[in-house]
C-alpha positions as CSV (number, residue, x, y, z in Angstrom):
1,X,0.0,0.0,0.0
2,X,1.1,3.5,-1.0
3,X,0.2,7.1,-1.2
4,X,1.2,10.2,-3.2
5,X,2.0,13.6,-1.3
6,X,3.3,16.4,-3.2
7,X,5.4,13.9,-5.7
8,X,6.6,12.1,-2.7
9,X,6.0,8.2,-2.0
10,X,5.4,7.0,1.6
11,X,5.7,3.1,2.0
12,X,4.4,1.2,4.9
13,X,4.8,-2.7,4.7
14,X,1.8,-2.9,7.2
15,X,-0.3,-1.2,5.2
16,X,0.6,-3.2,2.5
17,X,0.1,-6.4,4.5
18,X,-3.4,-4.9,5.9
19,X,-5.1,-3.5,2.1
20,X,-8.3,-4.7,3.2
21,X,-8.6,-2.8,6.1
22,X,-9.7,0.9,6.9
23,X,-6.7,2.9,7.2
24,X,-5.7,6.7,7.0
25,X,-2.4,9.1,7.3
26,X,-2.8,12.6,9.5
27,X,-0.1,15.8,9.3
28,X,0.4,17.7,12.2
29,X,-2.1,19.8,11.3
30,X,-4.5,17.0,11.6
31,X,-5.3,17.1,7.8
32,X,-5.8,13.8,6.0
33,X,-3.4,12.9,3.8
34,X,-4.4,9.2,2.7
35,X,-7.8,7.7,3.3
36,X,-8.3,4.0,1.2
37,X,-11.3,2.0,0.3
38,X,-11.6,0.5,3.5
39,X,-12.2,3.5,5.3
40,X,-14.7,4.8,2.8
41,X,-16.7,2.1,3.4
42,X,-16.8,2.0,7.2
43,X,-17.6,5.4,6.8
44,X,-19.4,6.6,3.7
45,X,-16.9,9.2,3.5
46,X,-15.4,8.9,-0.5
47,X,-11.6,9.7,-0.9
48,X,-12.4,12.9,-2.3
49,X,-13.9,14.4,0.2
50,X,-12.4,12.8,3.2
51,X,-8.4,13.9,1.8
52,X,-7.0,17.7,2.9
53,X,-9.9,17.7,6.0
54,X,-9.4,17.7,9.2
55,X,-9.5,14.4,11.1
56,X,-12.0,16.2,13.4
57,X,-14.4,17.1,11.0
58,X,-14.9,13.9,9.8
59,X,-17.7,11.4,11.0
60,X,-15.2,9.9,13.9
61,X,-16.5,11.0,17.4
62,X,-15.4,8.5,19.9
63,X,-16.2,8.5,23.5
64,X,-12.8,10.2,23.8
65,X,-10.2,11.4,21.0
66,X,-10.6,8.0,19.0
67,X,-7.8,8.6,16.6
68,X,-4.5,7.0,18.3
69,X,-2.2,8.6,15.7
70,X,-3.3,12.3,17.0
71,X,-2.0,11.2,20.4
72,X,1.6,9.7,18.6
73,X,1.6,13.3,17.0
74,X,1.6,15.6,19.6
75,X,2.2,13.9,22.8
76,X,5.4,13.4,24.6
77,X,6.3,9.2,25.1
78,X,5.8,9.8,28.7
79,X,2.2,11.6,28.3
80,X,1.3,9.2,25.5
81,X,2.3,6.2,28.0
82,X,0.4,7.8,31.2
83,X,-2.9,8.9,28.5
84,X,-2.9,5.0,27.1
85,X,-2.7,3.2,30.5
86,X,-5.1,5.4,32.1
87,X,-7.7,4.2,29.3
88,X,-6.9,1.0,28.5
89,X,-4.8,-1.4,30.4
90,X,-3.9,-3.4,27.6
91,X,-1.1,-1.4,26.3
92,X,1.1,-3.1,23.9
93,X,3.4,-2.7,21.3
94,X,3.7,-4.5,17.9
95,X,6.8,-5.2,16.0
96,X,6.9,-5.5,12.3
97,X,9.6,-5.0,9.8
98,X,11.1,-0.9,9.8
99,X,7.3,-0.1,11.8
100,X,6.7,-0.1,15.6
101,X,2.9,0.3,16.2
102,X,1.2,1.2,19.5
103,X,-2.4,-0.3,19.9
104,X,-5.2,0.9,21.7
105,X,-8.9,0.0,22.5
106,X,-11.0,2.8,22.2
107,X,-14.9,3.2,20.9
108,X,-15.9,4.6,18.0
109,X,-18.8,6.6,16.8
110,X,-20.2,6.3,13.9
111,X,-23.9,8.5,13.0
112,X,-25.9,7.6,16.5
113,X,-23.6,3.7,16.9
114,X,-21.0,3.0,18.8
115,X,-18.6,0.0,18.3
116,X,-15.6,-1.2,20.8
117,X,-12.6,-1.2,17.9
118,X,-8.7,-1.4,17.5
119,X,-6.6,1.1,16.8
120,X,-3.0,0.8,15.4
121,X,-0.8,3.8,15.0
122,X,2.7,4.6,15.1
123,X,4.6,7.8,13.6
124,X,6.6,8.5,10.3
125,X,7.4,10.8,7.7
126,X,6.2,12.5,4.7
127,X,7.5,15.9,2.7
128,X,10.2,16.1,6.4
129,X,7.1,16.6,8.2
130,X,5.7,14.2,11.0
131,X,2.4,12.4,10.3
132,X,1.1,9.7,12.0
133,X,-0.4,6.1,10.0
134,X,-3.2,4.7,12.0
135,X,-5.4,1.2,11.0
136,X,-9.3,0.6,12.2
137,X,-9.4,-3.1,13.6
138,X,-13.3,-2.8,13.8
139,X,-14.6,-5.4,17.0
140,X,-17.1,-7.2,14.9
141,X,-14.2,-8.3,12.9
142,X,-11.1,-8.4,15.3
143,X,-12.4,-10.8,17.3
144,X,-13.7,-13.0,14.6
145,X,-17.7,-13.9,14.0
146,X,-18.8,-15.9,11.6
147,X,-18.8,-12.8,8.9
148,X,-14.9,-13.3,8.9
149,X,-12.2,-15.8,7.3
150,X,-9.1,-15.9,9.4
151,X,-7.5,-16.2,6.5
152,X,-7.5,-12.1,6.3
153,X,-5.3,-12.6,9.5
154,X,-3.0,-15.1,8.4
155,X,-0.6,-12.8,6.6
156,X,0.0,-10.6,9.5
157,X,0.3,-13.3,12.2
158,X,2.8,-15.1,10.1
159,X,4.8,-11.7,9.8
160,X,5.0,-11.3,13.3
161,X,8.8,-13.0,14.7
162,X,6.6,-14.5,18.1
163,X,4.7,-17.5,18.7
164,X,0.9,-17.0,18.3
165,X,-2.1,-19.4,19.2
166,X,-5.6,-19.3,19.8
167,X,-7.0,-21.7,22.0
168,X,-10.6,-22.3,22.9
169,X,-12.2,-25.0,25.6
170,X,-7.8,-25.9,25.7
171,X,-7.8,-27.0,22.4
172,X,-5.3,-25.3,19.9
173,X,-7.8,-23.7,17.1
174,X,-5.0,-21.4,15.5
175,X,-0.8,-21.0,15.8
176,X,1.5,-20.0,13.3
177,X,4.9,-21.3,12.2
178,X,7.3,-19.4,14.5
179,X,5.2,-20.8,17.9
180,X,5.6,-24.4,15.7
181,X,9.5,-23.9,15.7
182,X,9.2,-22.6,19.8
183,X,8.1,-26.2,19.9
184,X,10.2,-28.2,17.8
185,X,7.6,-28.8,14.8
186,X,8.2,-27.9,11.0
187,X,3.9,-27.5,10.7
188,X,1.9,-25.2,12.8
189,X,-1.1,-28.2,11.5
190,X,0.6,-30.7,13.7
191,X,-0.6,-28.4,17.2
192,X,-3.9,-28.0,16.2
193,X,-6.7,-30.0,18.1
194,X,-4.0,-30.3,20.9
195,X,-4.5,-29.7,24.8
196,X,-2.3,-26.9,25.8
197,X,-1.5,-28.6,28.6
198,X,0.3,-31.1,26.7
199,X,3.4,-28.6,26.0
200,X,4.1,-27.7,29.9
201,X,6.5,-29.3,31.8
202,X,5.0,-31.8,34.1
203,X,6.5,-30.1,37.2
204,X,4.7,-27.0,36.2
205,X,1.1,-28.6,35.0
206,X,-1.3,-28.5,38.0
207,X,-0.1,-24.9,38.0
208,X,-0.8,-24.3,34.2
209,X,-4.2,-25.6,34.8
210,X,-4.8,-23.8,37.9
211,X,-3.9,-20.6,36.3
212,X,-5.8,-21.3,32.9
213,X,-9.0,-21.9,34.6
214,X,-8.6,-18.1,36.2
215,X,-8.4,-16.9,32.9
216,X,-11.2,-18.3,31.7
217,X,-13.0,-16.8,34.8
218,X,-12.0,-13.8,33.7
219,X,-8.1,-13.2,35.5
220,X,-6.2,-12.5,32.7
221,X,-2.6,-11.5,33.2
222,X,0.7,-12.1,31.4
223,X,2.4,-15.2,32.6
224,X,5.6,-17.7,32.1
225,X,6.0,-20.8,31.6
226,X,8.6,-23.8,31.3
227,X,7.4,-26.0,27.8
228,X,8.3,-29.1,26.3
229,X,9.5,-29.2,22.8
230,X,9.1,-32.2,20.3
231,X,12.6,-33.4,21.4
232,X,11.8,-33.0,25.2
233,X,14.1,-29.7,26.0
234,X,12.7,-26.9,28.3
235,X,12.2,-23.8,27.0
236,X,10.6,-20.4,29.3
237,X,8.2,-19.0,27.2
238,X,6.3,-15.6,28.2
239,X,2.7,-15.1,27.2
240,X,0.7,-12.3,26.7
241,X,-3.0,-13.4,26.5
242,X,-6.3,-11.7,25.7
243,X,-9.9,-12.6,25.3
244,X,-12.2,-12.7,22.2
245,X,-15.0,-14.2,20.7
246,X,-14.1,-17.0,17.7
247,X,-17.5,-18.1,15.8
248,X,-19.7,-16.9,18.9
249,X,-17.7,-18.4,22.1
250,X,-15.3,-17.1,23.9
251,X,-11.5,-17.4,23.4
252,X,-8.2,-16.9,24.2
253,X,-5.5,-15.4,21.5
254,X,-1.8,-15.1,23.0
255,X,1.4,-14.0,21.7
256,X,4.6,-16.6,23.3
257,X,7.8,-14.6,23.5
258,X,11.0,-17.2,24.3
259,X,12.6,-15.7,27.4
260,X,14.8,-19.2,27.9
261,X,18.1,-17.1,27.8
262,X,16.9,-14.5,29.9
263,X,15.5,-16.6,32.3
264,X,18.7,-18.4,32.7
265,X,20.8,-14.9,33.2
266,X,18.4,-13.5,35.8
267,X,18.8,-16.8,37.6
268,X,22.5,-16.7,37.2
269,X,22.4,-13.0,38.6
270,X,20.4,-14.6,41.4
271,X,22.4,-17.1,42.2
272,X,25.7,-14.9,42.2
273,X,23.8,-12.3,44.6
274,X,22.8,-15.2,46.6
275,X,26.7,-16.5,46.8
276,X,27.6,-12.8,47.6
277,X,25.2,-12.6,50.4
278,X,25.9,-15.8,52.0
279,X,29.8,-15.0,52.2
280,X,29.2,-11.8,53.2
281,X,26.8,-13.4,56.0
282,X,30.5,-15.0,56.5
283,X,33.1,-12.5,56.6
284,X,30.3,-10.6,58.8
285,X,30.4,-13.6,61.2
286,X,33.9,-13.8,61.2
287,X,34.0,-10.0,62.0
288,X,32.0,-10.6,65.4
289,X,34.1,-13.8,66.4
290,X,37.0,-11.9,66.2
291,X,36.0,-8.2,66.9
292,X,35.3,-5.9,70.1
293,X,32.7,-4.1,68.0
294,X,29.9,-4.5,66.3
295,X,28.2,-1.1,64.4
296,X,28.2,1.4,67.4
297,X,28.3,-1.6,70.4
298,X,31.2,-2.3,72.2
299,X,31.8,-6.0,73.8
300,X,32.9,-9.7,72.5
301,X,31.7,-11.5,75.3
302,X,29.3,-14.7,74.7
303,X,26.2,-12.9,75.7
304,X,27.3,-10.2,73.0
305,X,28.4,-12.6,70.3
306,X,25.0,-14.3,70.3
307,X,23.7,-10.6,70.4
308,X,25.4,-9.7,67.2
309,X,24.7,-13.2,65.4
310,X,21.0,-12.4,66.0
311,X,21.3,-9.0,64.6
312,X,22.9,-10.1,61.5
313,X,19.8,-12.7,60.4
314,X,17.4,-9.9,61.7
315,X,18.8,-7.3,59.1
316,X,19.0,-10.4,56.2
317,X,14.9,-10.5,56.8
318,X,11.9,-8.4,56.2
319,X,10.0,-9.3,59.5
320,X,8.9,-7.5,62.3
321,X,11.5,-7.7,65.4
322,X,11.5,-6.7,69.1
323,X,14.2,-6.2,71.1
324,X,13.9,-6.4,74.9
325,X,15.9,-5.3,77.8
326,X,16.4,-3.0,80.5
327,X,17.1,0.7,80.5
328,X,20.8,1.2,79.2
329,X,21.7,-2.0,77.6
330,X,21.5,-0.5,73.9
331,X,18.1,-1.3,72.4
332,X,18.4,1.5,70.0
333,X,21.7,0.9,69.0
334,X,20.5,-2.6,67.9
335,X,17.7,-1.2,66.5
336,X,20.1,1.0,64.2
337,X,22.4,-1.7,63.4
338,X,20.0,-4.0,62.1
339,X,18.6,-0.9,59.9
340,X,22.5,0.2,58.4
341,X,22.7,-3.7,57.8
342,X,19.4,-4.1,56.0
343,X,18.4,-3.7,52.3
344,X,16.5,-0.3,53.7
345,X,20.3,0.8,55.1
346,X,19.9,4.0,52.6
347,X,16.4,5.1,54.1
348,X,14.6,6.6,57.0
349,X,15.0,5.5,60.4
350,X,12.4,7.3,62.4
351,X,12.6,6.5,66.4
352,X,9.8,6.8,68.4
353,X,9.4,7.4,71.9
354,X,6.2,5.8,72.9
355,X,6.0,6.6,76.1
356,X,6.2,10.5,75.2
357,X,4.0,11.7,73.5
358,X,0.8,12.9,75.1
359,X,-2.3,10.4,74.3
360,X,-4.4,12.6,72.6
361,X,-1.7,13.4,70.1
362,X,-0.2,9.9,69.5
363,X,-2.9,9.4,66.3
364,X,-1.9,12.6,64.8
365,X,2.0,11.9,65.3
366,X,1.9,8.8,64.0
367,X,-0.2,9.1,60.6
368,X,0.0,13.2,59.9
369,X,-2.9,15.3,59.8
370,X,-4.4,16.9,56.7
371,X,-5.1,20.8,56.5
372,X,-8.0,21.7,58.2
373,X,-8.7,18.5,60.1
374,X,-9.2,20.6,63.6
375,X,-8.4,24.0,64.8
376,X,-5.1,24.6,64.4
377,X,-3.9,22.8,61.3
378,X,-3.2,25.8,59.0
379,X,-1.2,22.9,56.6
380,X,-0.9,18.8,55.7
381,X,1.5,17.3,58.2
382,X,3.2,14.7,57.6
383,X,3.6,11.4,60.6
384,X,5.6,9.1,61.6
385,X,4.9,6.7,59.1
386,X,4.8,8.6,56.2
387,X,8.7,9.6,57.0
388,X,9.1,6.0,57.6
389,X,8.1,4.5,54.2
390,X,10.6,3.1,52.9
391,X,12.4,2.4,55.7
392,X,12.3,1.5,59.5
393,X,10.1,3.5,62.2
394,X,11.7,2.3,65.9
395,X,8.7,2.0,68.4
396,X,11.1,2.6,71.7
397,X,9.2,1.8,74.8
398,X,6.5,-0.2,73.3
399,X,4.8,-0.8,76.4
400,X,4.1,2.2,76.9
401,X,1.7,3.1,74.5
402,X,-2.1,2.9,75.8
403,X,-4.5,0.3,74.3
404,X,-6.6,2.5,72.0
405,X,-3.5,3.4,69.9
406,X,-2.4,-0.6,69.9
407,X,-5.7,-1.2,68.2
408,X,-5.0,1.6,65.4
409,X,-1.2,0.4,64.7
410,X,-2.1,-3.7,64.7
411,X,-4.6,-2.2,61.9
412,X,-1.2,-0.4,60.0
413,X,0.7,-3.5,60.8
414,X,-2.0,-5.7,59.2
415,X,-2.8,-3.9,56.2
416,X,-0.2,-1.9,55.6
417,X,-2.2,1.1,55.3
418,X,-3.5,4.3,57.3
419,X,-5.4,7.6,56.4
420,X,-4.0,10.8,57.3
421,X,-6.2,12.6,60.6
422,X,-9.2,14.5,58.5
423,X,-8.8,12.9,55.1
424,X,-10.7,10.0,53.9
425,X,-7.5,9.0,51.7
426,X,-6.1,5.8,52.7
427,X,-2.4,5.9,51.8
428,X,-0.1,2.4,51.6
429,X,3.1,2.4,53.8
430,X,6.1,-0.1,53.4
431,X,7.8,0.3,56.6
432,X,9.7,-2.1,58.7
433,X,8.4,-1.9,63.0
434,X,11.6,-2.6,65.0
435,X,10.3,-2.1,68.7
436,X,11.4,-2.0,71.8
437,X,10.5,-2.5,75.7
438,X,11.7,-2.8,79.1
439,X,8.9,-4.5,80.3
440,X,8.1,-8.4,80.2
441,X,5.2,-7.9,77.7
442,X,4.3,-12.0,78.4
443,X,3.2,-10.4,81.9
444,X,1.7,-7.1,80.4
445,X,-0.7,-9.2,78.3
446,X,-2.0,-11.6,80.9
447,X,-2.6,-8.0,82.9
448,X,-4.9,-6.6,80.2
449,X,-2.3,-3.8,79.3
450,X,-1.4,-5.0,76.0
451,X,-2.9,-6.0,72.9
452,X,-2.5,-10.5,72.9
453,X,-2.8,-10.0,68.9
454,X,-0.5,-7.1,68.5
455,X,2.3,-8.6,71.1
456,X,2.6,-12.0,68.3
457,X,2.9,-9.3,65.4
458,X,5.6,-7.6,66.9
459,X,7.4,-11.2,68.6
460,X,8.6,-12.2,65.4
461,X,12.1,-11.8,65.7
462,X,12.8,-11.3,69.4
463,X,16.3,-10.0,70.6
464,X,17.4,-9.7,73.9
465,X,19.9,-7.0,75.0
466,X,22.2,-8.7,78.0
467,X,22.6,-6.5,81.3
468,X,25.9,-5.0,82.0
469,X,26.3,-7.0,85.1
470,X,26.1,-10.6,83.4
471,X,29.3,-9.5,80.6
472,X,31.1,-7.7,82.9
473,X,34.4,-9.5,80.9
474,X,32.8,-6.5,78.5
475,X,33.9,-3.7,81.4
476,X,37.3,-3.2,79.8
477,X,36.7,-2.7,76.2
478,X,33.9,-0.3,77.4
479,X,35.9,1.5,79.4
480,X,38.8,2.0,77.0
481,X,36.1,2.9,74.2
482,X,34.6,5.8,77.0
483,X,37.9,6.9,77.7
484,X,38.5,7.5,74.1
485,X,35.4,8.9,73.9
486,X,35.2,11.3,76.8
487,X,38.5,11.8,77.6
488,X,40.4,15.1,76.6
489,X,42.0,14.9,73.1
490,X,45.8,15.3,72.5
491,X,46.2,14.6,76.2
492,X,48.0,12.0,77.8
493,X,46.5,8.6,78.1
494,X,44.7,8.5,81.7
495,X,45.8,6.2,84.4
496,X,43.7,3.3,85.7
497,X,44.7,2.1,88.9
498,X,43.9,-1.7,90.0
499,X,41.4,-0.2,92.7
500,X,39.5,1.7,89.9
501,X,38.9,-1.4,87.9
502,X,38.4,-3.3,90.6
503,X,35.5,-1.4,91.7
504,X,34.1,-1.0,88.7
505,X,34.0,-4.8,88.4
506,X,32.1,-5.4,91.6
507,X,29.9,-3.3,91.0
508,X,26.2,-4.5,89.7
509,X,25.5,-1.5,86.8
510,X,21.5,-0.9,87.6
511,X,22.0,1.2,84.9
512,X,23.1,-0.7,82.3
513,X,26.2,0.8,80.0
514,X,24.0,4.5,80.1
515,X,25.3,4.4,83.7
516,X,28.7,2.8,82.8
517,X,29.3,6.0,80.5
518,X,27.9,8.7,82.8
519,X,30.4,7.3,85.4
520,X,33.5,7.1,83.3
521,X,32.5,10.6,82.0
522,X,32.8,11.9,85.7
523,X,35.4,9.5,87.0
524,X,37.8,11.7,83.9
525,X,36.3,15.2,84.7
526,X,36.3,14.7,88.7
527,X,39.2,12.6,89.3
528,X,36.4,10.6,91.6
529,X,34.8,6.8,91.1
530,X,31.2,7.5,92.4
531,X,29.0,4.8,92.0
532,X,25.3,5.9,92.4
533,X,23.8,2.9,94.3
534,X,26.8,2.4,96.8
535,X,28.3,4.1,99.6
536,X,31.8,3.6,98.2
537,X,33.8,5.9,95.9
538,X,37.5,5.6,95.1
539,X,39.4,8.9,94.0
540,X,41.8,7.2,91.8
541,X,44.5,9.8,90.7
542,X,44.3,12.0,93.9
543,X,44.6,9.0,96.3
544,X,46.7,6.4,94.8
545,X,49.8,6.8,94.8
546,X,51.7,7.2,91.7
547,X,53.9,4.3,91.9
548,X,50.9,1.9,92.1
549,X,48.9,3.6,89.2
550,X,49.1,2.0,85.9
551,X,48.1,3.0,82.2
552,X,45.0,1.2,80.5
553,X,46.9,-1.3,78.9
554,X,48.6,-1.9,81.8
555,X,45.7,-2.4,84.6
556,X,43.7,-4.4,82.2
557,X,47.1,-7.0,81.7
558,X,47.4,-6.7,85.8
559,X,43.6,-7.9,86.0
560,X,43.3,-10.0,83.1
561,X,45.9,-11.7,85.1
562,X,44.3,-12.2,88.3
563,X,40.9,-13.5,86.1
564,X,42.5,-16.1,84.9
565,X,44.5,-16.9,88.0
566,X,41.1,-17.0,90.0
567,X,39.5,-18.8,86.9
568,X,41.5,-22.0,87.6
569,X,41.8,-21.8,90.7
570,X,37.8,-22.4,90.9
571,X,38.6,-25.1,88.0
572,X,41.0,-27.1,90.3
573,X,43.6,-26.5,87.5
574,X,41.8,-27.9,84.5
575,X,42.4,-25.1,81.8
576,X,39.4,-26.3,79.5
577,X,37.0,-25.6,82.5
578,X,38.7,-22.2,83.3
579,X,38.8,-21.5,79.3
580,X,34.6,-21.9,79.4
581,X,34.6,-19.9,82.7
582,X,36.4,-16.7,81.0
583,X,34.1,-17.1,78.0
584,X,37.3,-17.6,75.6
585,X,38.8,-20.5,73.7
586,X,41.5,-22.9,75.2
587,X,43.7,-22.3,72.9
588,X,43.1,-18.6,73.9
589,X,43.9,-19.3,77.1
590,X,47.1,-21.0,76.3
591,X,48.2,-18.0,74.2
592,X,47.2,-16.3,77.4
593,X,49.2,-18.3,79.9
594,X,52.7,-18.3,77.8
595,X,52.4,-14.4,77.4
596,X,53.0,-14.6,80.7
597,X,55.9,-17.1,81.6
């Protein structure tokens, strides 16, 4: 098919391959430049008077603009995309040779009818300007009564490079060659009359069925599937399927893409990240056997190892976790450590303080407010969870927060979505709860004081922070980290005497390391060792004498000493025992023992 324009030619193979069908070319000036027999006759409209008019003057008034080739004229790819998929989710492209056409659903209006049709469009040139070709696909003959032969079709099915087939009540009614070759077979004749079913693997058959029988129920979606050629090999084949009616019953046409080689590189790519992950999951474990520190927490005790080997599979996972503990011990720094080693490292982590924020405001806090909602809100505010999406919101002090509010969040938790306070919007939220609690919530829930359902939400992944008193091997690291920390820079390392450290060891820690660090922060701005919940105090520098002060290094060596002395001593001399005692290896221990000799 061809058309003259001021002496020059415009050639579309489609076109060509599609005669019998009504077809026309638009400027961008919307004047018609080629209008053929078909379209005459779908609408009465001669050549002669249809050619130099405007598009919009003619006898096409659809529902909305019907002619897809205006839209490929004078729309942006990202406005054309947005206007297509907002009126017809069926968005597709078609490839034929040197053409790439966009098709659309769409109705059309012709005199006081209107008819569900086709339209396919894509853009070229004529005389250097842009035009647009578009085709008619009319529904009475697209989807194939008894008025049409098939035969019309077979040119342009054959001409496309993917696998086609029409299949009604799972029998094969129509393929072409290049779905034959998919499946090993020289004859598209030798599939028809088939079962489907036939050409799916057998491990992926019940599935097939399963999914086949939703179609037909009217769940139509774009799938993939492993099939079986004539020789027996496997080959991933994408479909894209869509209803019609063939001879009065319903039908299903779908175009088979082979995606065998993709497949196999996006599972390769899988399996590498997975490899990556798993020996990262290693090195990460060797870090914590080996290391004093884990993200911002200082200790390598066994109470801290298993700590830090519970925080690793937390951040690997998606689920909900809680951490529990007392006051001090470093919920939130957990909290934060699972977040920076996490997929969501690179978004929000919002804390929460539960147990601060007045109960009339909590509903406001947590899911914003929209403008004008009550007296007051001069602007949309956003909550908690909006800054959270994405990321991790921290519910610190959990048990704090009154019952009315637990309903509202097991609701967010449950559905994973919430509405602003005054708008009837209802917004999704990805967010991952990490929460935590000082309190036994076992005990808060047989007391009435907390939600049963919303405590098994939240104890998915439960992580429990040890006290300072049962890791008190842990007292020297931390101490040497506060020091660092506190102490004053470019000055001269501080001395610990034995008495110091010795003191500090006794001592129980009510308050966790957040007592630990308020007491070395004093101990190096006072010169004095007051511990809050005893009557002792030892003023280190200004009452030992010098001779019997030590560096650091050199107090921890002096009582690293005496541990181990004391260790088997309680063991009766057996090393192994005093090794599990001190929470180290043997061989550790004998390292330990020869320093020494």
């Amino acid at each position: 098919m061809s058309f003259t324009s001021a002496g020059k030619m415009y050639q579309s193979p489609t076109l060509k391959l599609l005669s019998w069908l009504p077809a026309f070319v638009i400027n961008s000036d919307n004047a018609l430049l080629f209008w053929n027999d078909a379209c005459a006759s779908l609408t009465g409209i001669a050549a002669e008077r249809a050619l130099g008019t405007s598009l919009h003057d003619s006898l096409f008034r659809g529902v909305h603009n019907c002619s897809l080739a205006t839209l490929l004229l004078f729309e942006s790819a990202e406005q054309l995309e947005s206007r297509l998929k907002s009126s017809f989710e069926g968005l597709e492209k078609f490839f034929l040779p040197e053409e790439v056409w966009m098709l659309r659903q769409q109705n059309l209006v012709l005199g006081d009818s209107s008819y569900a049709v086709t339209y396919m469009a894509h853009r070229c040139v004529v005389d250097d300007r842009p035009c647009a070709a578009q085709i008619i696909l009319p529904g009475t003959q697209l989807y194939g009564t008894d008025n049409l032969d098939f035969e019309d079709y077979r040119e342009l099915v054959e001409n496309i490079g993917d696998g086609f087939l029409l299949n009604q009540n799972n029998k094969i009614v129509l393929a072409n060659k290049a779905l034959a070759q998919l499946w090993g077979y020289d004859d598209p004749r030798d599939l028809l009359g088939r079962n489907i079913s036939e050409f799916i693997a057998d491990s992926h058959r019940e599935q097939f069925l399963q999914a086949h029988q939703e179609k037909l129920e009217g769940q139509l979606s774009n799938h993939t599937w492993p099939h079986l050629t004539r020789s027996g090999h496997k080959v991933w084949l994408e479909g894209h399927p869509k209803f019609i009616l063939w001879k009065g019953s319903p039908a299903i046409i779908t175009t088979l893409v082979n995606v065998t080689e993709a497949r196999k590189r996006e599972r390769s790519m899988q399996k590498e990240a997975e490899e990556l992950r798993q020996e990262n999951f290693r090195l990460r474990s060797s870090l914590v056997n080996n290391s004093w520190q884990f993200q911002e927490i200082v200790g390598k005790s066994q109470p801290m190892r298993s700590v830090y080997e519970m925080l690793m599979k937390a951040a690997e996972g998606n689920s909900n976790v809680i951490i529990y503990g007392e006051s001090g011990t470093g919920k939130e720094l957990a909290a934060r450590a699972i977040h920076r080693l996490s997929n969501r490292a690179n978004k929000p982590f919002v804390t929460v303080n539960c147990g601060a924020i007045p109960s009339e405001l909590l509903e406001s806090e947590f899911f914003g407010v929209k403008k004008g909602a009550f007296t007051g809100a001069y602007a949309d505010r956003k909550g908690y969870l909006d800054q959270a999406d994405g990321g991790v919101l921290f519910l610190d002090e959990i048990g704090e927060l009154p019952l009315a509010m637990q309903v509202k969040l097991l609701r967010v938790i449950e559905s994973r979505t919430y509405s602003p306070v005054g708008s009837p919007e209802v917004r999704n939220v990805d967010c991952r709860i990490i929460a935590a609690t000082n309190r036994n919530l076992i005990n808060e829930v047989a007391s009435g004081n907390f939600r049963e359902d919303l405590f098994y939400r939240l104890h998915v992944v439960p992580i429990y922070m040890p006290p300072l008193r049962d890791r008190k091997e842990d007292i020297p690291l931390l101490l040497e980290c506060m020091i660092a920390r506190y102490g004053d820079k470019g000055q001269k390392q501080h001395a610990v005497s034995h008495t110091v450290l010795e003191q500090m060891y006794k001592y129980d820690w009510p308050g966790n390391v957040r007592e630990f660090a308020n007491t070395v922060q004093r101990w190096l701005t006072l010169g004095t060792l007051d511990l809050i919940h005893t009557s002792s105090s030892t003023h280190g520098e200004q009452e030992e004498a010098p001779t019997s002060s030590y560096t650091l290094s050199q107090a921890l060596a002096a009582y690293e000493k005496k541990l181990i002395a004391d260790a088997l001593k309680r063991a009766g001399g057996n090393r192994t025992a005093a090794a599990r005692m001190l929470g180290i290896s043997r061989r550790n221990l004998y390292r330990k023992l020869e320093s020494e000799t």
